[in-house]
matplotlib code that plots the C-alpha trace (Angstrom):
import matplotlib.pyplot as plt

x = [46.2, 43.8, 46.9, 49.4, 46.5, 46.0, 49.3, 49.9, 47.3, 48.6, 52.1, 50.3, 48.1, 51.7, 53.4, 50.1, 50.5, 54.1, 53.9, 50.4, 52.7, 55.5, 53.1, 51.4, 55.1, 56.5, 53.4, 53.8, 57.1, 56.3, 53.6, 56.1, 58.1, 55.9, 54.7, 58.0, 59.0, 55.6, 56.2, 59.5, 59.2, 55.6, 54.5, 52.6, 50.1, 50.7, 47.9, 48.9, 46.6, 43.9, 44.9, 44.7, 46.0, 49.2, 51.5, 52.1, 55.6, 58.4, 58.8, 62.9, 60.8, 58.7, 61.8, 63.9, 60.7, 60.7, 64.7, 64.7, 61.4, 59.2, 56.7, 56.1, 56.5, 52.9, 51.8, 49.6, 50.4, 48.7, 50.2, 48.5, 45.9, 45.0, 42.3, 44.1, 46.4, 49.5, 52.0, 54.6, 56.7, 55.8, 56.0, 59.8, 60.7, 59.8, 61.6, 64.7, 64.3, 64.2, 66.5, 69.6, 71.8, 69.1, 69.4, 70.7, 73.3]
y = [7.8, 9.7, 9.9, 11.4, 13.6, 15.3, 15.7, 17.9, 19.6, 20.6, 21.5, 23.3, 25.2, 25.9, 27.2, 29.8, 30.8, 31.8, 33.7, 36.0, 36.5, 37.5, 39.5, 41.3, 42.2, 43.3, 45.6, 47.5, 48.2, 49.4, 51.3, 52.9, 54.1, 56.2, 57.4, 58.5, 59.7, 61.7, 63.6, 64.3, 65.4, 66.6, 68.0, 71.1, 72.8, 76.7, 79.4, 82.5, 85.3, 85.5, 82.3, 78.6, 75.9, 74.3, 71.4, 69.2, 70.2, 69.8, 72.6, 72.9, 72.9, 76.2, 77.9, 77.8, 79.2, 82.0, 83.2, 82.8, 85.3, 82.8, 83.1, 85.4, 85.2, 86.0, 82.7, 80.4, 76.9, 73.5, 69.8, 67.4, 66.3, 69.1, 71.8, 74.6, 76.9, 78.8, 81.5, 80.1, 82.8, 80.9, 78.1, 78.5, 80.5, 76.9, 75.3, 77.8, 77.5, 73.4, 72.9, 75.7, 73.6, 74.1, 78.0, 79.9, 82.7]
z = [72.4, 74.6, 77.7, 74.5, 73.3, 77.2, 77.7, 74.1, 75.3, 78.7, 76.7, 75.1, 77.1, 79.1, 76.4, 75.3, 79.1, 78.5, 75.4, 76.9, 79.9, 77.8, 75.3, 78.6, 79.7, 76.3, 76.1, 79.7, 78.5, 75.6, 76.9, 80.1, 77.3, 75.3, 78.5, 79.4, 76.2, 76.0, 79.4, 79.0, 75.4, 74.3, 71.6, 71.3, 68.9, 68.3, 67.5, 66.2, 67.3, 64.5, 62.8, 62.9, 65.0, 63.9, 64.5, 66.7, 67.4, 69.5, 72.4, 71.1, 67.6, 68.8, 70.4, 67.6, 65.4, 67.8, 68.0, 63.6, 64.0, 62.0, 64.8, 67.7, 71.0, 72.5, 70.4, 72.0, 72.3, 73.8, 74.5, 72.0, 73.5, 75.8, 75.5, 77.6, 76.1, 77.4, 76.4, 74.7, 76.3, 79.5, 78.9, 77.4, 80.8, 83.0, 80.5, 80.4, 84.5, 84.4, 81.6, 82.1, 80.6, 77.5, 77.4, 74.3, 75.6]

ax = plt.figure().add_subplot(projection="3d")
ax.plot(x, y, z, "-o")
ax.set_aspect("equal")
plt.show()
């Protein structure tokens, strides 16, 4: 009984050492791909001059507030997350400059 009972045991203390391994790997992945989603698509929060943060929203989001005239140019904007705020009208120039494809004629 007791050589049945050690061997369960060590089947499975094998098996509880695949599934963390698996686990730990599903979960790098998982965390890679926000992280790579999250740079390559932030989102931002806008100020209007005088009023109060808004968002979070997508940069395209912002860009196409600006060309309908819902929000101006000279806004302010920040990536979630971050205390420093831009221009949006600079920030949409790098992205104009790093996406042409991406630029509205």
């Amino acid at each position: 009984l007791q050589q049945l009972l050690s061997h369960a045991g060590g089947q499975i203390a094998g098996a509880s050492r695949v599934l963390v391994n698996h686990a730990t790997q599903a979960s790098k992945i998982a965390v890679e791909s926000i992280k790579a989603k999250t740079k390559t698509d932030p989102d931002y929060f806008y100020q209007v001059p005088g009023g109060v943060p808004a968002g979070p929203h997508k940069l395209q989001a912002l860009m196409d507030q600006v060309e309908s005239g819902r929000i101006p140019r000279e806004v302010l904007v920040a990536e979630a997350g971050s205390a420093t705020w831009h221009s949006l009208a600079d920030l949409m120039t790098c992205h104009t400059k790093e996406n042409p494809q991406e630029a509205k004629t």
